[in-house]
N, C-alpha and C positions, 0 to 999 in steps of 0.2 A: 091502703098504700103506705110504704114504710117513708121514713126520713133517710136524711142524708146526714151520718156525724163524722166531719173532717177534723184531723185532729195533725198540728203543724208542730214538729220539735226543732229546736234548735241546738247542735252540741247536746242531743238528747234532753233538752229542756224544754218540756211545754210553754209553745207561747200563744198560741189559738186551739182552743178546743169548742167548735162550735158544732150544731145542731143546726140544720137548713131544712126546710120543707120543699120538696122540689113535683111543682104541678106539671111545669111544664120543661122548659128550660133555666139552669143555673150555669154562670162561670165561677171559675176561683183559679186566684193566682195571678199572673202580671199580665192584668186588664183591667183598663178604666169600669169599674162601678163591680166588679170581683167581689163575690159575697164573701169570699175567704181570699187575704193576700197574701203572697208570699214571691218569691223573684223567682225569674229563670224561665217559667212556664206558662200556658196560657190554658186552661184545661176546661172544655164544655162539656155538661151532666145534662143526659135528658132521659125522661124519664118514656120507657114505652109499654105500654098495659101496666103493669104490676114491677116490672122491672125496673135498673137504673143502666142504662145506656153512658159508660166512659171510655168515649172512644171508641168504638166497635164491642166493650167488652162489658154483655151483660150480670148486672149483680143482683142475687135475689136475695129478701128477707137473710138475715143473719151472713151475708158475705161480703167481702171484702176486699181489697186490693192497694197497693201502696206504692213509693216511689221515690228516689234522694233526689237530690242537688247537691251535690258537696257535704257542706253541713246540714242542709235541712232535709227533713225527713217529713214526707207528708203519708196521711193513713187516711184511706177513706172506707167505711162501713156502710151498708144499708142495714138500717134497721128498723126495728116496729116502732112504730107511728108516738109520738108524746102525745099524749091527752091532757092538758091543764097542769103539766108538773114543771117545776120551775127548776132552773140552771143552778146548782150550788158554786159553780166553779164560772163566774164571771171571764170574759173571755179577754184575752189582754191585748192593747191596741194594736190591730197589726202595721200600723207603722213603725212599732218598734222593733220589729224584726229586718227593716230595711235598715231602718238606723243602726240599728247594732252591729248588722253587717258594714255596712259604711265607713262605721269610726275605727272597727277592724282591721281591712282590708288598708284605711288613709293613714290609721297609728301605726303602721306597720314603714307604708311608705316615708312616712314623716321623721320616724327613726333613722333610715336608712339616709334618708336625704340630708339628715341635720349630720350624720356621725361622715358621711364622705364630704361633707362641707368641710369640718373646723379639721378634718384630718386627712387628707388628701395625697395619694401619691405625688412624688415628685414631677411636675411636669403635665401633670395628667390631666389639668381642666382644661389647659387648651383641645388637648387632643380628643378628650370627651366631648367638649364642646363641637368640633368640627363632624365627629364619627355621628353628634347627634343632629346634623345639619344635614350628611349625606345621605341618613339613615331616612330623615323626615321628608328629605327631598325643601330644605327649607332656603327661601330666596328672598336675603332682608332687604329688596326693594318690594315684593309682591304684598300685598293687600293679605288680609286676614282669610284663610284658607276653609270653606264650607266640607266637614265632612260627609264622604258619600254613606247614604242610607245603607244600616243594616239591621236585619232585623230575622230573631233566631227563634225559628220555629224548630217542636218540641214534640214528640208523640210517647204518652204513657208507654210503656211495655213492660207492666206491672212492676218490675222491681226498678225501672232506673226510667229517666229520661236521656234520652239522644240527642241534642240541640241539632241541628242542621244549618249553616250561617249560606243565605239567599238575597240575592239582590233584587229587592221588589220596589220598582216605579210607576207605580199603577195609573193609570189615568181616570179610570172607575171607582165605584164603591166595590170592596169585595164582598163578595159570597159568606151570607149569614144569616142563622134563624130570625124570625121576627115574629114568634107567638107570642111572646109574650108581649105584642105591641097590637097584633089583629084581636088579640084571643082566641086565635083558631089552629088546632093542631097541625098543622101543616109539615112541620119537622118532624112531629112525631110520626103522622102518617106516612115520609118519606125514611125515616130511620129503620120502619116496621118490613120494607120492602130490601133494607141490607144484606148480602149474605154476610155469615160470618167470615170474619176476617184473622181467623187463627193460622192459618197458613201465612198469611202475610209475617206473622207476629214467630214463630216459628224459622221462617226464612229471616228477619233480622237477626236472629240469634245467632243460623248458620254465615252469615256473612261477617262473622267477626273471625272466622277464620278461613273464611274463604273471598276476599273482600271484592276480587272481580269475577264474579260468577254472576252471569249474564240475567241466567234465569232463575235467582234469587232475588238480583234487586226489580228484576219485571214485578216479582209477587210483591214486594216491601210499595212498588209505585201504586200498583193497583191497590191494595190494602190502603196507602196510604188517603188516594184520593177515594174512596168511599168510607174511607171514616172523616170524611172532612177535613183531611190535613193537607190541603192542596199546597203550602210551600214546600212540604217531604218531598210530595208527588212531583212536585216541578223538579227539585233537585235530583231525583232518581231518575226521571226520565230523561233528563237532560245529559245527565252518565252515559243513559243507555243509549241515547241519540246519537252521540261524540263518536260512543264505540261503534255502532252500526247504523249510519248516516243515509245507507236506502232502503231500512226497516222503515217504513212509513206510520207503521202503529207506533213508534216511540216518539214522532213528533207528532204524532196526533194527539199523544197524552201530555205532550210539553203544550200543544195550545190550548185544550181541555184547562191545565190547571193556570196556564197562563190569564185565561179567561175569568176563572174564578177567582182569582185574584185582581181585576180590575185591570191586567197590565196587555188595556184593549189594541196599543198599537205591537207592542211586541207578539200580542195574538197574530195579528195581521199577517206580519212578515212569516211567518210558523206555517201557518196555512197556505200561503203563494206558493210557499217551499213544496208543500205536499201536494200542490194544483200545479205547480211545474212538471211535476213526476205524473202526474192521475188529474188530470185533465177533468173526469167524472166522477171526482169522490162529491158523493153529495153532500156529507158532514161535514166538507173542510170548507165548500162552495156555501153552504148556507148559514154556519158561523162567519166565515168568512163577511158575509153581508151584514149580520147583524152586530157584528164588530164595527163595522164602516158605521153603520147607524147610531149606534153609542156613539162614535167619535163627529158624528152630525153630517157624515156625507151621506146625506140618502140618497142623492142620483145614481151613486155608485153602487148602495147597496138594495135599490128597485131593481137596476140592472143584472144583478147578481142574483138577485133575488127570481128573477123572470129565467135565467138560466136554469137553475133548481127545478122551478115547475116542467118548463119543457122536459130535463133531464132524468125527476120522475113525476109525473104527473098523478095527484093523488097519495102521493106518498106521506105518512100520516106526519113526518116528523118535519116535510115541510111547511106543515100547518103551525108546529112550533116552530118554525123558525120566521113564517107569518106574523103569527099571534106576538111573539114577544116582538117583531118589529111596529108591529101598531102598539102596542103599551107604550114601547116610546115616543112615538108619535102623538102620544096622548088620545088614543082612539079606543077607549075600554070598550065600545060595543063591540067592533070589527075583530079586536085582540080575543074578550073572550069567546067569539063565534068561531074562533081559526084554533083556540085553545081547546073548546069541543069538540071540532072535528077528530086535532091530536089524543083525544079521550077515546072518541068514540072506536077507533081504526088502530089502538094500541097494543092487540093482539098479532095482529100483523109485524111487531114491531121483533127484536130480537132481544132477550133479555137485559143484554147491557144498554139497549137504547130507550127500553121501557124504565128501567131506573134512573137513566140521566130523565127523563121526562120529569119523573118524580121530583128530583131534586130540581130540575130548572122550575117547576113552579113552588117548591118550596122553598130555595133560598135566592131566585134570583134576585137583585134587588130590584131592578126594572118592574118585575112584579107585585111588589111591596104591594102598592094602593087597590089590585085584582085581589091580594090574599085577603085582606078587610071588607072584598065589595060581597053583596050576600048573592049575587048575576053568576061567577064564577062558582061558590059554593052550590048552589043551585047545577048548575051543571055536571058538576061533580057526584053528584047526588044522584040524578038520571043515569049515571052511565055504571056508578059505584056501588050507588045503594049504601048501606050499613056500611061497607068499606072503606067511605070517603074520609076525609078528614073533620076532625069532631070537634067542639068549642072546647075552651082550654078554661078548666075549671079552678 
């Protein structure tokens, strides 16, 4: 199995050239504990069989793929494996490529601020001053003003990144690998079941010139949420939700990524919306409950819960929607007896329901404490065999 050599310029000047060994999962980029830093982006490497999995885009032995931000320029290669050889080119602290952006970016403003100080159109600070009050919306009786959250997710698409600016107030943990916490592949096993996502990648390309085309950014949502970029995913389908409000698959996929981003009440409302219209969507009906569950109404979502069963009884993916309500409840026997059933009755399922399965037991975090328990692997085993998910070496 090859390594991973990320190599960050800045203004074309090397300032990280590192070598990673990636077993399991790595991040690099603007995320706490980033084996490579660098700003703008947040970018997870996982590796599946022999490949290196970024972003939906697999790389093998000798390949490659890269990316800007403005001035920084990141490369990343797979390559064959180090054996005992050591780094000649020591790698330089990536904090200094924040800083050096910083003192940039503030010497520039600090120029500007000092040269319209001591030289100043006639009349003009007043009026600056006022346009900067109406502009701020500022009111000097009011308290000190808390800005609202924002936070800008980012999808490789080999030569560039696309920031996407998304309002996320999650009440939950969001949706994230954790092999390398159980030491059990679970991501990788669930990566292994992706289809490609080149179509997706392909239609962002044509929406730069076609920017409301319906069924362009359908493919960019779906692409987006099965490479795990569920804030892209919320942002496009929430586009496509605006534009056609009784397509029920566009807020289906608004609550889908709403969910995996933890933002459990906004799920709620998302799903009412699509149970007002479809009375009997089961998906919306039994997320719908295990939403209320996370947020600690279980009356509400046993209630809810017992609708599903009447509604299909035996239906395997009510068993996930069982199963992940006893995990929070803290009932791992009952949780994985209802997560087996969902194993066992999977072929029944429809391809895109069989992948969500995947991923709700690979990255929910609800699930966390079941992916480490060896009760759940064990079950996986019986119904998977060889195929199940493997220890993470």
């Amino acid at each position: 199995m090859g390594d991973l050599q990320v190599t960050v310029r800045y203004h074309d000047v090397i300032v990280e050239d590192r070598i990673l060994a990636v077993r399991s999962v790595v991040r690099i980029g603007d995320a706490p504990h980033a084996k490579v830093a660098f700003p703008g982006a947040s970018v997870l490497i996982c590796r599946v069989g022999g490949d290196l999995d970024i972003r939906g885009r697999r790389l093998k032995e000798g390949q490659r793929t890269g990316f800007s931000l403005g001035a920084v320029h990141v490369e990343v290669e797979h390559i064959e494996p180090l054996r005992g050889s050591v780094r000649m080119h020591p790698p330089v602290d990536p904090r200094f490529l924040m800083v050096a952006m910083g003192v940039t970016v503030g010497g520039m403003w600090l120029d500007l601020a000092d040269a319209l100080f001591h030289n100043p159109p006639d009349g003009a600070v007043a009026e600056w001053s006022a346009a900067a009050r109406r502009t701020l919306h500022v009111d000097p009786d009011a308290g000190p003003r808390v800005p609202a959250e924002r936070i800008a997710a980012v999808q490789p698409n080999n030569d560039a990144l696309r920031p996407v600016m998304v309002r996320v107030a999650g009440e939950g943990r969001e949706a994230a690998p954790d092999d390398d916490e159980t030491h059990w592949g679970y991501y990788q096993w669930y990566r292994r079941a992706v289809p490609s996502t080149i179509e997706a990648e392909l239609a962002r390309i044509r929406l730069a010139s076609a920017p409301d085309d319906i069924q362009q950014h359908a493919l960019v949502a779906r692409g987006s949420y099965d490479n795990d970029n569920f804030r892209e995913a919320l942002h496009h389908y929430q586009w496509l939700a605006e534009r056609e409000p009784d397509n029920l698959s566009w807020w289906l996929g608004v609550a889908q990524a709403q969910k995996r981003l933890g933002m459990h009440r906004a799920e709620l409302d998302t799903y009412e919306r699509v149970l007002t219209q479809d009375p009997a969507n089961l998906i919306a009906l039994g997320n719908q409950a295990v939403a209320m569950a996370r947020l600690g109404d279980y009356e509400a979502a046993e209630e809810r819960l017992e609708r599903a069963q009447q509604l299909a009884p035996g239906h395997p993916y009510v068993h996930v929607f069982l199963g992940i309500y006893q995990a929070i409840r803290g009932r791992e026997v009952q949780a994985i007896a209802e997560l087996e059933e969902a194993i066992a009755g999977r072929t029944e399922l429809p391809e895109a329901l069989q992948l969500e399965l995947r991923r709700d037991l690979a990255i929910d975090p609800v699930l966390k404490p079941l992916r480490a328990d060896p009760r759940l692997r064990s079950a996986l085993y019986r119904h998977l065999g060889a195929a199940a998910p493997r220890p993470v070496r």
